[in-house]
C-alpha positions in Angstrom: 12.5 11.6 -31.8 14.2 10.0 -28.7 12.8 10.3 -25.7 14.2 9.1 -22.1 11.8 8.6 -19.2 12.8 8.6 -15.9 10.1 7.3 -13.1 10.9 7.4 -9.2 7.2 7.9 -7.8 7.5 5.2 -5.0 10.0 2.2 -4.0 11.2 1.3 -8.1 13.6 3.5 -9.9 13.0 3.2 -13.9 14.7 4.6 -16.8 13.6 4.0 -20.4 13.9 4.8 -24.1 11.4 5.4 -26.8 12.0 6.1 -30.8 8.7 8.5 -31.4 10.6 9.3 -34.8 8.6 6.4 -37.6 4.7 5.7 -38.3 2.6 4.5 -35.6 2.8 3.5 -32.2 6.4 4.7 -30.8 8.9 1.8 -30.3 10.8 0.6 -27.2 14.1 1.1 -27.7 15.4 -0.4 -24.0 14.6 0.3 -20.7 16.4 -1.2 -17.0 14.5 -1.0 -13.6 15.8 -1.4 -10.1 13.4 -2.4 -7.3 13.6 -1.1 -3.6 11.6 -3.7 -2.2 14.1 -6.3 -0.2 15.4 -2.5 1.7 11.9 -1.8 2.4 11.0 -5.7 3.7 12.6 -5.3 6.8 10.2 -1.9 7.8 7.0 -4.0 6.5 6.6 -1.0 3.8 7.9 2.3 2.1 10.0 4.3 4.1 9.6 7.9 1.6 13.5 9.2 2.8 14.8 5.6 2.2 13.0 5.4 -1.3 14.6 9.0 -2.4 18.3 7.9 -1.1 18.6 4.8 -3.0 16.7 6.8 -6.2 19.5 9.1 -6.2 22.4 5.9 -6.7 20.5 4.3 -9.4 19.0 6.4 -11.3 22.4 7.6 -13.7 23.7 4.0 -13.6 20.2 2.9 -15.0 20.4 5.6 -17.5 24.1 4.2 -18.9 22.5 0.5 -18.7 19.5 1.7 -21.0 21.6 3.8 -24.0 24.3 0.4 -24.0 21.2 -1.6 -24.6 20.1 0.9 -27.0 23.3 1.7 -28.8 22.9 5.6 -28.4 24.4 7.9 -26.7 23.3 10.9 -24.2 23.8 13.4 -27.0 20.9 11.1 -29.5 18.3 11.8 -27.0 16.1 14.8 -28.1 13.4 15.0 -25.5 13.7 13.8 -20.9 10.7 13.0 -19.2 10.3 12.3 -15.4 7.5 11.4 -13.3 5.4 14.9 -12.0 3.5 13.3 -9.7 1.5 11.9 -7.9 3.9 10.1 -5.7 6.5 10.9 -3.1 7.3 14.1 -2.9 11.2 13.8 -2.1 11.1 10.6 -4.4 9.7 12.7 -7.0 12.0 15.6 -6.7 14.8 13.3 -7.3 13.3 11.8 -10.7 12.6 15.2 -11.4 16.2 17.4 -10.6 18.2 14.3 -12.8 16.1 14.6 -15.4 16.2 18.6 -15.7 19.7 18.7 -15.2 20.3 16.4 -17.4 18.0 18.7 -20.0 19.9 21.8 -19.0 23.4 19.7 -19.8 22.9 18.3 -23.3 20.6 21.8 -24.0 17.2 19.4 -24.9 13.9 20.2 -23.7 12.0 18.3 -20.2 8.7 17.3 -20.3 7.1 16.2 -16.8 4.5 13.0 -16.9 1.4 12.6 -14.9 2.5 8.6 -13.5 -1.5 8.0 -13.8 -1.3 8.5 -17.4 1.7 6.6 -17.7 0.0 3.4 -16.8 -2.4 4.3 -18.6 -1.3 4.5 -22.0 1.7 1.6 -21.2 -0.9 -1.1 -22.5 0.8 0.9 -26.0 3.8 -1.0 -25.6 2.3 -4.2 -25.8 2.3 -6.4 -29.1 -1.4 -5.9 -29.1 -1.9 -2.2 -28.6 -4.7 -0.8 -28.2 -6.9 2.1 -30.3 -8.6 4.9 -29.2 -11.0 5.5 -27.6 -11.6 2.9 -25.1 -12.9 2.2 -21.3 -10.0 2.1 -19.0 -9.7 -0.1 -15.5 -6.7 1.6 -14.0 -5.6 -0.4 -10.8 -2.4 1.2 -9.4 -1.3 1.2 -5.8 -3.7 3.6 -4.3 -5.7 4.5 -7.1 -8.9 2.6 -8.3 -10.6 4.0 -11.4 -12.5 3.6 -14.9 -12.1 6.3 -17.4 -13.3 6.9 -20.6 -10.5 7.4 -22.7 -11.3 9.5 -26.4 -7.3 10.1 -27.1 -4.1 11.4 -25.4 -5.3 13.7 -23.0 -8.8 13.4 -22.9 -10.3 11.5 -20.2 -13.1 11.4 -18.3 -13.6 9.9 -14.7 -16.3 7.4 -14.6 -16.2 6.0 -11.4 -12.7 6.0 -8.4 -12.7 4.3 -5.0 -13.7 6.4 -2.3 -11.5 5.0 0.3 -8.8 2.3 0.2 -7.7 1.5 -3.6 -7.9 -2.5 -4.5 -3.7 -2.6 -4.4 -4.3 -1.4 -0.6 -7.2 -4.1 0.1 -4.8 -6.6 -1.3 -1.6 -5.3 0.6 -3.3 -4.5 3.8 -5.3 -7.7 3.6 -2.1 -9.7 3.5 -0.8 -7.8 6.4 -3.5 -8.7 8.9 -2.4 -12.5 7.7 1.1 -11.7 8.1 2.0 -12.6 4.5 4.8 -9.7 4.7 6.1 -7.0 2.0 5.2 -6.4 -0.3 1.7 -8.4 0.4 -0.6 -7.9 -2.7 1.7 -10.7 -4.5 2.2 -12.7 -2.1 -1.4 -13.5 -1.4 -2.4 -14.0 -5.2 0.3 -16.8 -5.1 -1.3 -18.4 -1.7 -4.7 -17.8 -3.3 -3.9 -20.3 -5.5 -4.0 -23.4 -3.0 -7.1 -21.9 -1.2 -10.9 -22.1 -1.9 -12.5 -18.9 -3.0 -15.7 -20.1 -1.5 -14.6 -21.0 2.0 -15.6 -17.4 3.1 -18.7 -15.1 2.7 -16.4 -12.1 2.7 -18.5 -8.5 1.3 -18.4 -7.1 -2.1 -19.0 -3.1 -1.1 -20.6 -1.2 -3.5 -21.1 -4.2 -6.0 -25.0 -2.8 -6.4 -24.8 0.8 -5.7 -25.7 1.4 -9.0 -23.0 3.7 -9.9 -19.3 2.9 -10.9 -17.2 4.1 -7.6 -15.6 1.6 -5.7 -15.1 0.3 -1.8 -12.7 -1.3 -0.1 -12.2 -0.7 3.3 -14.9 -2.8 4.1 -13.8 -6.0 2.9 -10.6 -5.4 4.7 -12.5 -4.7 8.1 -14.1 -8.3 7.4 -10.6 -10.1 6.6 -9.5 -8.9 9.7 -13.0 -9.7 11.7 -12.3 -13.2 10.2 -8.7 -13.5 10.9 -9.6 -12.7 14.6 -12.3 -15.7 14.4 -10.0 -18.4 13.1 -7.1 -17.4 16.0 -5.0 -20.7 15.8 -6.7 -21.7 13.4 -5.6 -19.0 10.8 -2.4 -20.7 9.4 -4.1 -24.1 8.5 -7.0 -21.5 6.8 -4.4 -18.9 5.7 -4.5 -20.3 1.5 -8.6 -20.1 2.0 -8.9 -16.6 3.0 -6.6 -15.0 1.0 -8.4 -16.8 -2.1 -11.6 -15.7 -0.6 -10.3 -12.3 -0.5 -8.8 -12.3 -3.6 -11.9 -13.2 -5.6 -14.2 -10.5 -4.0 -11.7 -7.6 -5.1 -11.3 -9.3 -9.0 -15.6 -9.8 -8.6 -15.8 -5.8 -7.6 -13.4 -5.1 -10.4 -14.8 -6.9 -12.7 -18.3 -6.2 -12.9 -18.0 -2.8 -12.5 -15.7 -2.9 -15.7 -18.7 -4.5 -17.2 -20.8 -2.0 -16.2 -18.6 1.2 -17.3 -18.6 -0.9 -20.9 -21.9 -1.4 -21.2 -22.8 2.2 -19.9 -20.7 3.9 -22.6 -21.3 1.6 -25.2 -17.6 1.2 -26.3 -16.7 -2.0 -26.8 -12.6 -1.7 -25.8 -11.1 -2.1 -22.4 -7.7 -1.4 -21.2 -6.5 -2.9 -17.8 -3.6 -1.5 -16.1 -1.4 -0.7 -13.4 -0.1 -3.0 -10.2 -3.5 -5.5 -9.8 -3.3 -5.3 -13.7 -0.8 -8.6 -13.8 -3.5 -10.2 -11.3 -3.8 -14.3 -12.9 -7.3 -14.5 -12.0 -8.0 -10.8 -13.0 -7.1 -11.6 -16.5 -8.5 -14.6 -17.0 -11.7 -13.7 -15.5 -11.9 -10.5 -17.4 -10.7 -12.0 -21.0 -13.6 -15.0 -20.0 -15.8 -11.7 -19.9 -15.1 -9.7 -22.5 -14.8 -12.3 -24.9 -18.4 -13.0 -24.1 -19.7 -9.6 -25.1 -17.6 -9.1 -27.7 -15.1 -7.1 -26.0 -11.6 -6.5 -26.6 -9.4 -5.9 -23.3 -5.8 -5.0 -23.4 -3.2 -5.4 -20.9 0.4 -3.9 -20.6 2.9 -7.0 -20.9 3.5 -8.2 -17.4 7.1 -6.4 -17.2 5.6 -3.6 -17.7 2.7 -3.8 -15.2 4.7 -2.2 -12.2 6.0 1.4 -12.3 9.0 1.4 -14.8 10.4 4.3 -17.1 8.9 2.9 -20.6 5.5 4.0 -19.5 6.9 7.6 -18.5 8.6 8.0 -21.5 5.9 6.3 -23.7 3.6 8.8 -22.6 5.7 11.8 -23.3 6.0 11.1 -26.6 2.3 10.3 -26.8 1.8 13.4 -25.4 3.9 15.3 -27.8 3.0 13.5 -31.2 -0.6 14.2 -30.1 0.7 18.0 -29.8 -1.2 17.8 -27.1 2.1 19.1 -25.0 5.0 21.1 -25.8 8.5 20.3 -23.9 10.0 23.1 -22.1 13.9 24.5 -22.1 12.6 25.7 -19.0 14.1 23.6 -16.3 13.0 25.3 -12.9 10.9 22.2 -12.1 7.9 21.4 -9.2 6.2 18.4 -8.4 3.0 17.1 -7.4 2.4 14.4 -5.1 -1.0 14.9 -5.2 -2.8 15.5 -8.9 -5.8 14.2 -10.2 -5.7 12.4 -13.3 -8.9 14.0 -15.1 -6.9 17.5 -14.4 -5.3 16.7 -17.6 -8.3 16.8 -19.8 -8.7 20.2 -18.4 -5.4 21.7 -19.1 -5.6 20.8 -22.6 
């Protein structure tokens, strides 16, 4: 079984294929991505009606790029997936209206993905896949959560943020140090010549005893420090943003611990955005490796929104029979949808 994913959520158009067909995990077949973010630079961030334009040029080109690579044609692929939601609504729509057309032209059935459960289940692809079930640290622009993961499907929310995600602490935070677009990478990398010590900067919610997460807070202090240094920011700039890097990866990390230690599984899987975080990782495998844990991670490529993860899903989804595609191609989306909503449908 072939399956094409098609992901345009946000700023990155991705189109992939997966062979669901043989034993075990389903197989990567090829998949080509096309980033939006030197057109968004110059605005300082995502401009939605921008975003869905440049979707609607790349997205069939991507599609021709990813069979070549696989050495099939349109008429091989069996099952199209495209990103539901959450995301962008107009960027959604145009993910969704290719990928239903294209259904309705070659007479194959659509299947729409939550992007949530995309990165969720993308650790899959990886040459150390995971097994079921498992603690999962999802870490994806604006979304902060652990889940409980028992199989495709079936989750349960153990803890979300409850105001700014930590991919919006680290954007925002590089903002206020005027580190540019997109900021969340660029102030890892300056982390790196900085001290994480040089600054007392809060870890909200570290001891609140449950597993939600906070961190608006910690931006309000970057700034509050920012304003202190004045002048003297750009000689301190490498020192804050590795002070504020390491209380987000100390938030994320413990409370990882916790939701592992509280469910008594001993299996984490990291993904999403801050998922390819250097010091995340490495603090986290220092961890885990401690208690005995084993902690995946999508491979790096693969860490960003990108159609594998759609289309890895999909068939998930459909070998689990926990889904049936539809011939049916009106199509909706949902820019706002809950990832535990999925356990309930089932």
């Amino acid at each position: 079984m072939l399956v094409l994913g098609i992901e345009s959520s946000c700023d990155e158009t991705g189109v992939a294929l997966v062979d669901a067909g043989g034993p075990g995990v389903p197989r990567l077949l090829g998949h080509a991505l096309h980033s939006q973010v030197r057109m968004h630079e110059a605005y300082g961030g995502v401009v939605p009606e921008l975003a869905s334009r440049d979707h609607i040029r790349r997205v069939l080109p991507l599609t021709h790029e990813v069979l070549q690579q696989a050495g099939r044609t349109l008429q091989d692929i069996e099952t199209v997936a495209y990103t539901r939601g959450p995301g962008l609504a107009g960027a959604l729509l145009v993910g969704a209206g290719v990928a239903c057309a294209l259904g309705a032209a070659l007479g194959k059935p659509v299947l729409g993905v939550h992007h949530l459960e995309g990165h969720l289940l993308s650790p899959f692809l990886s040459a150390d896949p995971p097994e079921f079930p498992f603690v999962a640290l999802l870490v994806s622009g604006g979304h902060t959560q652990l889940m409980r993961v028992e199989g495709v499907g079936d989750y349960e929310l153990l803890g979300e943020t409850i105001d700014d995600a930590a991919g919006e602490a680290f954007d925002k935070s590089a903002k206020l140090m005027g580190l540019g677009y997109p900021g969340g990478p660029a102030l890892s990398r300056l982390a790196q010549q900085g001290d994480p010590k040089a600054f007392a900067l809060p870890r909200p919610l570290l001891h609140s005893g449950d597993l939600d997460f906070s961190f608006a807070g910690l931006k309000t202090a970057v700034l509050t420090q920012a304003r202190k240094l004045g002048d003297g920011l750009g000689a301190r700039k490498a020192d804050l943003a590795a002070s504020t890097e390491a209380a987000i990866v100390e938030v994320l990390l413990k409370k990882s611990l916790a939701a592992l230690k509280a469910s008594g599984l001993k299996r984490l899987v990291v993904a999403g955005g801050v998922g390819a975080n250097r010091l995340l990782r490495e603090q986290l495998d220092q961890a885990c490796a401690k208690r005995g844990v084993r902690v995946h991670y999508p491979e790096l490529e693969l860490c960003t929104d990108n159609g594998a993860m759609i289309a890895m899903a999909a068939a998930m989804r459909l070998g689990a029979d926990v889904e049936k595609a539809s011939r049916s191609y009106a199509f909706d989306v949902k820019p706002r949808w809950p990832l535990h909503e999925l356990s309930a449908r089932r």
